[in-house]
C-alpha positions in Angstrom: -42.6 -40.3 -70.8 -40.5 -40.0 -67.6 -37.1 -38.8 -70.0 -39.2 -36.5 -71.7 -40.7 -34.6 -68.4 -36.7 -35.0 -67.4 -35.7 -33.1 -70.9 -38.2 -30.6 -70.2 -37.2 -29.9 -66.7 -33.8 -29.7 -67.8 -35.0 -27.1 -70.3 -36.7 -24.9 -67.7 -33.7 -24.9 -65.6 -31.7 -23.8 -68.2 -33.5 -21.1 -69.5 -34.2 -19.9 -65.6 -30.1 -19.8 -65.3 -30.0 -18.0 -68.8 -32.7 -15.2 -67.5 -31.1 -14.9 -64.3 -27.7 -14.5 -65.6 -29.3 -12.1 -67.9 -30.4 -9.7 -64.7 -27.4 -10.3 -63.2 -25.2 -9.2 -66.2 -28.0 -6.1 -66.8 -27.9 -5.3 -63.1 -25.3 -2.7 -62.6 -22.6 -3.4 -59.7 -21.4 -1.5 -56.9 -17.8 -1.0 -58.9 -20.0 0.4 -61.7 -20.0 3.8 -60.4 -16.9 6.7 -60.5 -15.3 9.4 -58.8 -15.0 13.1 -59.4 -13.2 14.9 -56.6 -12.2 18.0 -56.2 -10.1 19.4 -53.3 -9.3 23.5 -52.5 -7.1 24.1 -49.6 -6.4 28.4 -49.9 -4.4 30.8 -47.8 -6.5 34.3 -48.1 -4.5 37.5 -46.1 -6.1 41.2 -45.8 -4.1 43.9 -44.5 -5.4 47.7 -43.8 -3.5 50.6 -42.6 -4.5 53.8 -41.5 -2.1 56.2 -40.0 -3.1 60.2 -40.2 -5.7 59.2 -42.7 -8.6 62.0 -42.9 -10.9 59.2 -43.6 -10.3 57.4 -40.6 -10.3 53.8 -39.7 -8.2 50.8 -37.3 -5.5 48.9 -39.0 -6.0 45.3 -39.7 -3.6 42.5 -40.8 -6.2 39.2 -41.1 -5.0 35.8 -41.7 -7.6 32.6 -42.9 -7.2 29.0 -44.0 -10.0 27.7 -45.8 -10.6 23.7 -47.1 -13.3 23.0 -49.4 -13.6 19.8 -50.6 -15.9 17.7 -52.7 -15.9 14.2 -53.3 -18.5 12.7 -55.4 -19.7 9.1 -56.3 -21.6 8.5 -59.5 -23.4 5.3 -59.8 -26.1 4.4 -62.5 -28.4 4.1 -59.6 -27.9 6.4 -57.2 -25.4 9.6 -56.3 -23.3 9.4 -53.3 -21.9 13.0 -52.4 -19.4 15.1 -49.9 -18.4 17.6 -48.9 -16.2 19.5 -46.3 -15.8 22.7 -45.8 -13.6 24.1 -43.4 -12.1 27.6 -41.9 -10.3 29.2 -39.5 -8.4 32.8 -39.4 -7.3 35.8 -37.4 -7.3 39.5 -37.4 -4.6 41.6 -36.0 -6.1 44.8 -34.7 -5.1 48.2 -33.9 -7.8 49.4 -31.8 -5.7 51.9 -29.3 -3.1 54.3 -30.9 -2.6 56.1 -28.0 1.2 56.2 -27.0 -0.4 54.6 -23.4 -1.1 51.4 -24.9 -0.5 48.9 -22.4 0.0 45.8 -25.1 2.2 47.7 -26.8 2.7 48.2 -30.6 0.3 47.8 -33.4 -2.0 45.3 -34.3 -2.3 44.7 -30.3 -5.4 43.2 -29.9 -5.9 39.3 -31.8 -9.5 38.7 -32.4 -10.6 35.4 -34.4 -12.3 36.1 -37.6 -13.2 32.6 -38.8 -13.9 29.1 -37.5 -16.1 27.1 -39.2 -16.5 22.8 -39.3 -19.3 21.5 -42.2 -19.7 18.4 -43.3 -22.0 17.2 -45.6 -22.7 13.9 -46.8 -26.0 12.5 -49.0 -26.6 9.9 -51.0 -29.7 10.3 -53.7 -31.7 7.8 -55.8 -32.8 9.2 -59.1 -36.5 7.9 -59.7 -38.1 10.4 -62.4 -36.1 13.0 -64.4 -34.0 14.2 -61.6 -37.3 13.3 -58.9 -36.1 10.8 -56.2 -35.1 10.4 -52.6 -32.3 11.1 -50.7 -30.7 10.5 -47.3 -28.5 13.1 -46.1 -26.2 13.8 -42.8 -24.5 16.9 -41.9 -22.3 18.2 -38.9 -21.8 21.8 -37.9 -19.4 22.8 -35.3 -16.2 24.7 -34.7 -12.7 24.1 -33.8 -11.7 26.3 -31.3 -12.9 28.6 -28.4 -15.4 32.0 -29.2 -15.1 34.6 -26.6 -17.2 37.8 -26.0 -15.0 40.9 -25.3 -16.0 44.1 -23.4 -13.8 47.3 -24.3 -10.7 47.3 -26.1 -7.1 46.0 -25.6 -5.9 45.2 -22.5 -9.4 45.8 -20.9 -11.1 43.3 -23.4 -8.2 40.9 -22.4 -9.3 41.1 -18.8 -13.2 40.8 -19.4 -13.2 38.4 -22.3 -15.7 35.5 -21.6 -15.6 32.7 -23.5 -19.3 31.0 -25.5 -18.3 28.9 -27.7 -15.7 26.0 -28.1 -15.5 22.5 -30.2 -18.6 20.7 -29.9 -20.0 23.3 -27.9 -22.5 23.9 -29.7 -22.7 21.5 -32.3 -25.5 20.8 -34.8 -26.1 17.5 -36.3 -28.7 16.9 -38.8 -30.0 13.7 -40.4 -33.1 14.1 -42.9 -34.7 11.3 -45.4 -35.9 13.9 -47.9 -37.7 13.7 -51.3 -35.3 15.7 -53.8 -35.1 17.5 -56.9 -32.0 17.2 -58.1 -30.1 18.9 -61.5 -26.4 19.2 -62.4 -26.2 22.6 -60.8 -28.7 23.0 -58.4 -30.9 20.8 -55.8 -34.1 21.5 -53.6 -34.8 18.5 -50.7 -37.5 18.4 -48.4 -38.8 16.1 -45.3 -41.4 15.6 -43.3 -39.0 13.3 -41.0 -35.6 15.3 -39.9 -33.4 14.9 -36.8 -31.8 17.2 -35.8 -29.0 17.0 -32.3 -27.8 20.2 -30.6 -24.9 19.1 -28.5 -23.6 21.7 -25.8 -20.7 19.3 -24.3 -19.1 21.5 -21.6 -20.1 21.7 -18.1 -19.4 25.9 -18.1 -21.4 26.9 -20.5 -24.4 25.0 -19.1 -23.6 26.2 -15.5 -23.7 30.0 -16.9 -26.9 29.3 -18.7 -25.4 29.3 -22.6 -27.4 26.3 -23.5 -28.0 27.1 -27.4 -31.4 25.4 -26.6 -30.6 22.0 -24.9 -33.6 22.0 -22.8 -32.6 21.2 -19.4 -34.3 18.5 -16.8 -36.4 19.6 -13.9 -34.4 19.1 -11.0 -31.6 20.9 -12.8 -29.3 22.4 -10.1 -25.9 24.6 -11.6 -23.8 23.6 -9.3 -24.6 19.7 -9.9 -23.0 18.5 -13.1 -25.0 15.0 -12.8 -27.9 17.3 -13.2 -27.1 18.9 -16.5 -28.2 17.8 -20.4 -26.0 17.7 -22.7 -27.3 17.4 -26.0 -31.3 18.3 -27.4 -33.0 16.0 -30.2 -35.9 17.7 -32.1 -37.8 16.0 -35.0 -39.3 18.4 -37.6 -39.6 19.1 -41.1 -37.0 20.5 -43.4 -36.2 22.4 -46.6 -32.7 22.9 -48.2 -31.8 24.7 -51.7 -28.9 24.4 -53.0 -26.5 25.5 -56.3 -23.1 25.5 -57.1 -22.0 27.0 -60.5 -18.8 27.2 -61.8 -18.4 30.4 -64.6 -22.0 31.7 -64.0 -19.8 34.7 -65.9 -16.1 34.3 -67.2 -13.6 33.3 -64.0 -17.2 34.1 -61.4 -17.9 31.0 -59.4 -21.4 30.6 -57.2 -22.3 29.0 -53.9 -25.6 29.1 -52.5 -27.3 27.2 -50.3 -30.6 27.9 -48.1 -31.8 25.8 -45.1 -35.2 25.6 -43.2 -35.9 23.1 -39.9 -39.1 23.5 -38.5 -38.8 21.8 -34.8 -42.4 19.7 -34.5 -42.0 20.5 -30.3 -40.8 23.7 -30.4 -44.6 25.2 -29.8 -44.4 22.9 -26.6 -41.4 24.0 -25.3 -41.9 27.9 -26.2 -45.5 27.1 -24.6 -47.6 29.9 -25.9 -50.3 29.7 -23.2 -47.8 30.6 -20.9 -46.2 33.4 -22.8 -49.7 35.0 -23.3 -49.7 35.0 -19.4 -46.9 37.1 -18.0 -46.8 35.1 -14.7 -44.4 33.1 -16.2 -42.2 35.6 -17.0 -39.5 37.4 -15.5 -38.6 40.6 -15.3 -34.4 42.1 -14.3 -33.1 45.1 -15.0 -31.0 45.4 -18.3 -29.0 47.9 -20.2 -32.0 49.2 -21.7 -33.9 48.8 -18.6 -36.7 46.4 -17.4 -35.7 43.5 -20.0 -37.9 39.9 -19.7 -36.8 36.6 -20.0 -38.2 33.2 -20.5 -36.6 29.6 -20.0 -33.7 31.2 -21.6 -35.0 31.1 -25.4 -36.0 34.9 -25.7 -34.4 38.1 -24.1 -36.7 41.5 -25.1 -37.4 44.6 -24.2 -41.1 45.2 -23.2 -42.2 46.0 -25.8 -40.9 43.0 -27.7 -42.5 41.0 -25.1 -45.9 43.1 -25.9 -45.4 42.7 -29.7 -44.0 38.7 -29.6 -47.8 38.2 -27.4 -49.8 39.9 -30.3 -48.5 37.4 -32.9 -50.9 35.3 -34.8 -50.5 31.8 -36.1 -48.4 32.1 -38.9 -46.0 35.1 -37.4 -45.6 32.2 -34.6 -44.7 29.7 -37.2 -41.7 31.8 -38.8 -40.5 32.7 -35.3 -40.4 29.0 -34.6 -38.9 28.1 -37.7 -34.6 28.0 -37.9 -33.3 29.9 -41.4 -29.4 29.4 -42.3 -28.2 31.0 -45.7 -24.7 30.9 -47.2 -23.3 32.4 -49.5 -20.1 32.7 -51.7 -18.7 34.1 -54.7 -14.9 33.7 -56.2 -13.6 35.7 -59.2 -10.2 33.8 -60.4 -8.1 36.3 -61.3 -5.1 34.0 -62.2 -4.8 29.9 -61.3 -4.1 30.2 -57.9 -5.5 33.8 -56.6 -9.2 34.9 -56.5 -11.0 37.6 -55.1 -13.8 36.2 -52.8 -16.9 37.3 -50.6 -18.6 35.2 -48.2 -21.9 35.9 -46.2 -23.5 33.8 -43.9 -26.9 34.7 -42.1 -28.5 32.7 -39.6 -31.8 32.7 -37.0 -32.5 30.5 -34.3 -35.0 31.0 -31.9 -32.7 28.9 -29.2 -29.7 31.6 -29.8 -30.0 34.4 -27.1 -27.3 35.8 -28.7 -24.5 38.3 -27.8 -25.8 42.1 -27.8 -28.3 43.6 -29.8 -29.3 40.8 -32.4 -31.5 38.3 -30.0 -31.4 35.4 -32.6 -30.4 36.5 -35.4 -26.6 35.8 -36.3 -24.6 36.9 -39.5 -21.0 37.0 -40.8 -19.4 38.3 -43.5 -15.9 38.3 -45.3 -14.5 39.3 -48.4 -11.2 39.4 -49.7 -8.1 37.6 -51.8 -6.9 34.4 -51.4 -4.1 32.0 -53.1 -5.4 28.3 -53.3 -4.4 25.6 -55.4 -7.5 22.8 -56.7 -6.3 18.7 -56.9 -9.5 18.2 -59.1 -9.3 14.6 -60.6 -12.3 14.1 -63.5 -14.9 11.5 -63.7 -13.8 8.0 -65.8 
């Protein structure tokens, strides 16, 4: 009796070991998965001369290096996916032909075109015919210095004032999203985003360009120890995305839509006090009176008048941050295309530079040699 239980013991083991080196065999590994990447460094020049030309216009000689890269892992269970996208350029101007020009020369006055840090990096779990979950991280930021220029040539030299530099600001945004996710194309959303605005540089806070980094209440200008240097809001958020290649013969697509919806921003724009203009305050402006309030809106009076009247769901959009991008490259051989990029943005935190208040936008078109190290899936 006692060798038969042991037999049958032995049996159960055995087939236990068989099952669970079953799972293990039918459970794919980490080193399952593969790699596509694809990687575009490109060189695009424009040039634009006008001399005696009925038509008009300012000479321009523009210069931009551009890195887009994309580095995917494909795993039976889940995606894991990259992507950097990079820029920076110049444009040579000739905004003074008068023989009086103090620079000297064409092309005298050097204005940056393009400067641009995104990186992108989410990993997806496919649950349900392309319906799963997805964790994603992205950084936005810029290399170099942004200046504001009054006048041209050697007066904008002399009243240039710089706004923007590296890290300053800077945008980082985490999101655990449910996701619809095809081949070309790929709509997240979450109820639970993070989202960092980092303003690291003591100048910009002391002159007021905070880019929304609310500030604590004994803040004092001149007292660095004082200042805040980086904002986390939590809100929801919505991002589109699709990237075709041929979408017509040689034509590649890039699209991509964002929505963040800041879950504090009602407290901090603080309607009730906006309704009452005792908490607003009034200076004199190019326009004339001009109103201003904790730094996140600049309007004339009648803006303030209309901004008062909105209902629910106008104060809703106003709260809500929109970026869209988009691109499109016609090859016209293997290493030159034609391209145009646009790039729109709104942010209720951006005063902004002149006439736009929050709204931002850029735009760029022209040809550029590149060269693709594109290795294929295994």
């Amino acid at each position: 009796m006692k060798q038969s239980a042991i037999l049958f013991a032995a049996l159960l083991l055995s087939a236990a070991v068989a099952t669970a080196q079953d799972d293990a065999a039918a459970k794919p590994k980490l080193t399952d998965g593969t790699w596509s990447t694809s990687t575009t460094p490109a060189l695009k020049a424009s040039e634009f001369l006008f001399n005696n030309w009925s038509k008009s216009g300012n000479s321009q000689i523009d210069l931009t290096g551009t890195f887009f890269g994309n580095y995917k892992y494909t795993h039976p269970r889940f995606v894991w996916d990259n992507v950097a996208d990079l820029a920076y350029g110049y444009a040579w101007q000739d905004l003074d032909n008068s023989a009086e020009d103090s620079l000297g020369g064409l092309f005298e006055t050097r204005r940056k075109s393009n400067d641009k840090i995104d990186l992108t990096s989410a990993i997806s779990w496919n649950a349900y015919r392309g319906i799963g979950a997805s964790f994603t991280a992205n950084l936005k930021t810029q290399f170099g210095s942004g200046y504001e220029y009054d006048g041209i040539g050697a007066a904008a030299e002399a009243t240039k004032r710089q706004v923007s530099h590296f890290f300053a600001p800077a945008y980082l945004t985490t999101a655990l999203s449910f996701e619809y996710k095809k081949s070309d194309w790929s709509v997240s959303f979450s109820f639970l985003t993070g989202k960092t605005t980092f303003v690291c540089n003591d100048g910009f806070i002391h002159d007021g360009l905070t880019y929304g980094v609310i500030q604590k209440d004994n803040f004092n200008p001149d007292d660095p120890s004082t200042f805040t240097f980086a904002y986390f809001a939590l809100g929801s958020y919505i991002r589109a995305q699709y990237l075709k290649k041929d979408i017509i013969k040689n034509l590649d697509l890039y699209a991509r839509i964002e929505l963040f919806y800041d879950y504090q921003k009602p407290t901090n724009m603080n309607w009730k006090d906006i309704e009452s203009k005792d908490f607003w305050s009034v200076t004199e402006g190019d326009g004339g009176a001009t109103t201003k309030y904790n730094g996140i809106e600049s309007l004339s009076q009648e803006g303030f008048d209309r901004m008062k009247a909105m209902n629910p769901l106008q104060r809703f959009a106003f709260e809500t941050d929109f970026d869209l991008e988009l691109k499109l490259d016609y090859r016209l051989s293997e290493h030159i295309a034609a391209n145009f990029a646009l790039n729109m943005k709104y942010d209720t935190d951006f005063s902004g530079m002149g006439r736009y208040g929050h709204w931002q936008l850029y735009q760029m078109a022209g040809v550029q040699v590149f060269f693709n190290w594109k290795t294929q899936q295994q």
